[in-house]
ROTOR-708728 format. One record per residue (C-alpha): residue in one letter; x, y, z. Coordinates in steps of 0.5 Angstrom, whole numbers, plus 500, padded with zeros to 3 digits. Layout:
<sites>
AXYZ;...
</sites>
This chain:
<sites>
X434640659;X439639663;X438636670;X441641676;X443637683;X441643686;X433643683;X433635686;X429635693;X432627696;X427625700;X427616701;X421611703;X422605705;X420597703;X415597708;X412604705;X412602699;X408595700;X403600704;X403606699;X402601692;X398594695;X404590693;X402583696;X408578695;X406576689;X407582687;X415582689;X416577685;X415580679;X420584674;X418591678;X421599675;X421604681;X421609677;X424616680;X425612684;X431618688;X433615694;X429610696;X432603699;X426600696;X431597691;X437595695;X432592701;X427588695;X434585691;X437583699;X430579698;X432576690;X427581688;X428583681;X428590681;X431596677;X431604680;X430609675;X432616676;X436623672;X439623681;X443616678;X449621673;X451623680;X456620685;X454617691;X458623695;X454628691;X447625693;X449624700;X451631700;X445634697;X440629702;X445633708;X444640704;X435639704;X434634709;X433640714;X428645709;X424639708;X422638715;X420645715;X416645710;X412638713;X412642719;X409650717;X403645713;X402639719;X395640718;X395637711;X398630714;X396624719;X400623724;X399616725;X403610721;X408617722;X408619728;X411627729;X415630724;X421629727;X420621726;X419622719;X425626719;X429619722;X425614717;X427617712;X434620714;X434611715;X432609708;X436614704;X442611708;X440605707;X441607699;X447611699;X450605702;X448600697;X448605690;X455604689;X455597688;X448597685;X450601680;X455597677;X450591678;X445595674;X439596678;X440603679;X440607672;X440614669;X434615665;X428620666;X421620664;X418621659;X423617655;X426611659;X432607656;X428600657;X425595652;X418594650;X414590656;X421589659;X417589666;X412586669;X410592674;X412599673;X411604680;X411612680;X411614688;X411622689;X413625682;X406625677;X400628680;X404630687;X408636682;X402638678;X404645678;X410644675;X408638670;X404639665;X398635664;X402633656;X407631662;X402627665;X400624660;X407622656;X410619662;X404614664;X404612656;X411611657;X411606663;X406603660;X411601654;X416598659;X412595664;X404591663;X402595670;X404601672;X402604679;X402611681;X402614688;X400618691;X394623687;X395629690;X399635690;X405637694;X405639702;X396639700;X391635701;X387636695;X387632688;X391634683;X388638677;X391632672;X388627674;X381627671;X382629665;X389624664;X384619666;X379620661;X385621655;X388614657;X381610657;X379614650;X387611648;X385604651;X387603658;X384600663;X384605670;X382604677;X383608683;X384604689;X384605696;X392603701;X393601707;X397608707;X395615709;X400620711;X397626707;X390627709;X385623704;X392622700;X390614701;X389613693;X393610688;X392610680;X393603676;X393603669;X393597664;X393597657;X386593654;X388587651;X395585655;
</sites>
């Protein structure tokens, strides 16, 4: 299927939102990490300034960094009309009004423009799309999905689900993925149950786990899962 800059939505986070959406303790940035889907986000670029040793993955990464930023200023506005007509479904806490979510995020897509360049040609930021990534077996330590499974559920299938999580599984020995709910909702994903009961019948090992992390309400849960025996 080809992929479409005009279907992509650029929407980054930050180091400090990852550590707080993920429960990611230093130990844990020390560690060979994928962010896959990672779009955007300055995660990669803020973690390697720290030698932290991470790899970005997205279909967004076949593009240039004039195209992404062109996108980011095409949708920038669209979006924040969409956290704004569905408010109630978000804590205005950690963030505190739509317009400095605006601003946080507009700061961390920054951040990743910045660096995309050069990060590409050093290899952190690598073209590839679930559910088929160009990685070896166990080539990391952690593998962490933020925003695309269980937030698109009306677009990604349960097979989808499914297929993408057994494929981070294969690259990575840990795979976290947050948050569990829809999209601009505040109700769990309709694929979570029945994706968590397939793993475990497969032989995995899952767990939701509470974050330090809330912006959509009740949206503070992440999902881990490890194959039994590693």
């Amino acid at each position: 299927m080809t992929f479409m800059l005009k279907s992509v939505v650029p929407w980054g986070r930050s180091l400090e939102e990852y550590r707080l959406m993920f429960n990611l303790s230093e130990r844990d940035l020390e560690r060979s990490i994928l962010d896959c889907g990672g779009g955007p986000s300055s995660f990669t670029a803020e973690l390697t300034r720290q030698n932290g040793r991470v790899i970005s993955c997205d279909p967004l990464y076949q593009f240039t960094a004039q195209e992404i930023q062109q996108r980011v200023e095409e949708t920038y506005h669209t979006i924040l009309e969409g956290v704004n007509k569905t408010k109630e479904h978000f804590v205005w806490d950690y963030i505190k009004s739509p317009e400095v979510l605006g601003e946080i995020r507009l700061a961390a897509m920054r951040v990743f423009i910045d660096d995309y360049s050069e990060g590409s040609r050093s290899g952190r930021y690598i073209q590839g799309e679930l559910p088929h990534l160009p990685f070896n077996d166990q080539q990391f330590d952690l593998a962490l999905c933020s925003h695309l499974l269980f937030t698109y559920s009306d677009q990604l299938s349960e097979k989808f689900h499914v297929e993408a999580i057994c494929e981070m599984c294969r690259v990575a020995k840990e795979v976290r993925i947050f948050p569990l709910m829809n999209s601009f909702s505040s109700t769990f994903s309709v694929h979570l149950n029945p994706v968590v009961q397939l793993l475990q019948n497969w032989g995995y090992t899952t767990e939701v786990e509470s974050v330090q992390y809330e912006f959509q309400k009740g949206g503070n849960k992440l999902l881990r899962i490890t194959k039994t025996g590693l």
